[in-house]
C-alpha positions as CSV (number, residue, x, y, z in Angstrom):
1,X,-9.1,-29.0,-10.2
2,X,-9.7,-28.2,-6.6
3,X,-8.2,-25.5,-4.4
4,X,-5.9,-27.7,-1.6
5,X,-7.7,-26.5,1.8
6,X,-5.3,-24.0,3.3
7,X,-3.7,-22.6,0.4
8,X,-5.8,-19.3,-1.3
9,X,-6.5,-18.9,-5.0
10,X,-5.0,-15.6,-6.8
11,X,-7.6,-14.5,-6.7
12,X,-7.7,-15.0,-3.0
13,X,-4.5,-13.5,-2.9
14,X,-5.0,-10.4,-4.6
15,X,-8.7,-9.3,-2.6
16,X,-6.0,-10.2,0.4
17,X,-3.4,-7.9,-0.8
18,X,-5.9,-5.2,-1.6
19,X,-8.0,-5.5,1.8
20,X,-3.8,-5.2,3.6
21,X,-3.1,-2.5,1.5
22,X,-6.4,-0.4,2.2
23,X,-5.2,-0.8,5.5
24,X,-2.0,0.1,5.0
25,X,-3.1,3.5,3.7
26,X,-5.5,4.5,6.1
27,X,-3.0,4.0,9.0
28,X,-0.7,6.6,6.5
29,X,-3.7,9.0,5.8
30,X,-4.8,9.1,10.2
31,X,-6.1,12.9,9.5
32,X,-8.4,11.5,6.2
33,X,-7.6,13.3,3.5
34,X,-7.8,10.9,1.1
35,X,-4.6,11.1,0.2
36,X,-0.9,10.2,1.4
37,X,2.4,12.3,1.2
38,X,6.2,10.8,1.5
39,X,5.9,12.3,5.0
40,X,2.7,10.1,6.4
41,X,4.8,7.0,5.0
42,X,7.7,8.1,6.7
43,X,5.6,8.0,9.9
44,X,5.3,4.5,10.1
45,X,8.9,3.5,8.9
46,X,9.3,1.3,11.9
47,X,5.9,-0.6,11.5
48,X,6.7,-1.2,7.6
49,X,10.2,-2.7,8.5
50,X,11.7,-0.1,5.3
51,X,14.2,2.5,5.7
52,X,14.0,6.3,4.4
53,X,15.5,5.8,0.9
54,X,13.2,2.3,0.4
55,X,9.8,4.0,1.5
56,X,11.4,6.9,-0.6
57,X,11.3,4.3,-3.9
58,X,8.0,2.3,-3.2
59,X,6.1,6.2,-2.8
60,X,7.9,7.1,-6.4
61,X,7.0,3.9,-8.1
62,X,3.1,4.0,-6.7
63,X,2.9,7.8,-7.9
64,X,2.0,7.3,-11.1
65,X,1.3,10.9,-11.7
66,X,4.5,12.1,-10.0
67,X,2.0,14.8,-8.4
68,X,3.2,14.1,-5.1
69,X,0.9,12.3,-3.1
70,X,-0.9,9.2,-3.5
71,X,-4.3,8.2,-3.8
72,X,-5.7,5.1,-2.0
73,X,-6.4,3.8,-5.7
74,X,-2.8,4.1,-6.7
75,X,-1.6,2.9,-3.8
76,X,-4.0,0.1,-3.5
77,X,-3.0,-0.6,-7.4
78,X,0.6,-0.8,-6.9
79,X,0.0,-3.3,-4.6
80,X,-2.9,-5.9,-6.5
Protein backbone atom coordinates (compact mmCIF):
# COMPACT_ATOMS: atom_id res chain seq x y z
CA UNK A 1 0.00 0.00 0.00
CA UNK A 2 1.18 3.43 -0.80
CA UNK A 3 1.79 6.46 1.41
CA UNK A 4 -1.28 9.18 0.16
CA UNK A 5 1.17 12.28 -0.93
CA UNK A 6 0.80 14.72 1.98
CA UNK A 7 0.23 12.60 4.74
CA UNK A 8 3.80 11.20 6.63
CA UNK A 9 4.36 7.56 7.61
CA UNK A 10 5.01 6.84 11.57
CA UNK A 11 7.74 6.59 10.89
CA UNK A 12 7.79 9.99 9.41
CA UNK A 13 6.16 11.11 12.28
CA UNK A 14 8.33 9.99 14.90
CA UNK A 15 12.03 11.35 13.11
CA UNK A 16 9.52 14.63 13.02
CA UNK A 17 8.83 14.46 16.62
CA UNK A 18 12.35 13.65 17.52
CA UNK A 19 14.02 16.37 15.08
CA UNK A 20 11.03 19.13 17.15
CA UNK A 21 11.94 17.89 20.32
CA UNK A 22 15.93 18.18 19.81
CA UNK A 23 14.91 21.54 19.17
CA UNK A 24 12.89 21.97 21.87
CA UNK A 25 15.73 21.17 24.21
CA UNK A 26 18.33 23.07 22.94
CA UNK A 27 16.25 26.33 23.16
CA UNK A 28 15.81 24.95 27.16
CA UNK A 29 19.63 24.10 27.47
CA UNK A 30 20.87 28.06 25.68
CA UNK A 31 24.12 27.86 28.03
CA UNK A 32 24.87 23.96 26.70
CA UNK A 33 25.17 21.92 29.34
CA UNK A 34 23.76 19.09 28.09
CA UNK A 35 21.27 19.00 30.34
CA UNK A 36 17.90 20.84 31.36
CA UNK A 37 16.46 21.77 34.85
CA UNK A 38 12.61 22.67 35.80
CA UNK A 39 13.92 26.22 35.76
CA UNK A 40 15.23 26.34 31.84
CA UNK A 41 11.61 24.92 31.02
CA UNK A 42 10.02 27.38 32.97
CA UNK A 43 11.88 29.93 30.74
CA UNK A 44 9.97 29.36 27.84
CA UNK A 45 6.46 28.82 29.43
CA UNK A 46 5.03 31.33 27.12
CA UNK A 47 6.49 29.74 23.85
CA UNK A 48 5.28 26.14 24.97
CA UNK A 49 1.71 27.47 25.52
CA UNK A 50 1.85 25.32 29.37
CA UNK A 51 1.44 26.73 32.65
CA UNK A 52 3.78 26.26 35.82
CA UNK A 53 2.13 23.13 37.32
CA UNK A 54 1.88 21.47 33.49
CA UNK A 55 5.63 22.08 32.55
CA UNK A 56 5.96 20.99 36.36
CA UNK A 57 4.33 17.31 35.24
CA UNK A 58 5.77 16.82 31.64
CA UNK A 59 9.65 17.58 33.42
CA UNK A 60 8.51 14.73 36.19
CA UNK A 61 7.19 12.21 33.72
CA UNK A 62 10.45 12.71 31.29
CA UNK A 63 12.89 12.33 34.40
CA UNK A 64 13.04 8.97 34.42
CA UNK A 65 15.74 8.96 37.05
CA UNK A 66 14.06 11.55 39.25
CA UNK A 67 17.71 13.05 39.41
CA UNK A 68 16.52 16.35 38.58
CA UNK A 69 17.43 17.29 35.29
CA UNK A 70 16.97 15.91 32.04
CA UNK A 71 19.05 14.68 29.42
CA UNK A 72 18.45 15.47 25.71
CA UNK A 73 17.93 11.45 25.42
CA UNK A 74 15.20 11.41 28.01
CA UNK A 75 13.74 14.24 26.87
CA UNK A 76 13.99 13.34 23.29
CA UNK A 77 12.49 9.78 24.44
CA UNK A 78 9.50 11.01 26.14
CA UNK A 79 8.61 12.52 23.24
CA UNK A 80 9.25 9.61 20.17
Amino acid sequence: MHQIEGNPSPQEMEALAKQKSRELFALCDTEEKGFITKRDMQRLQSEIGLEPEQLEAVFDSLDDDKNGYLTQEEFTSGFG
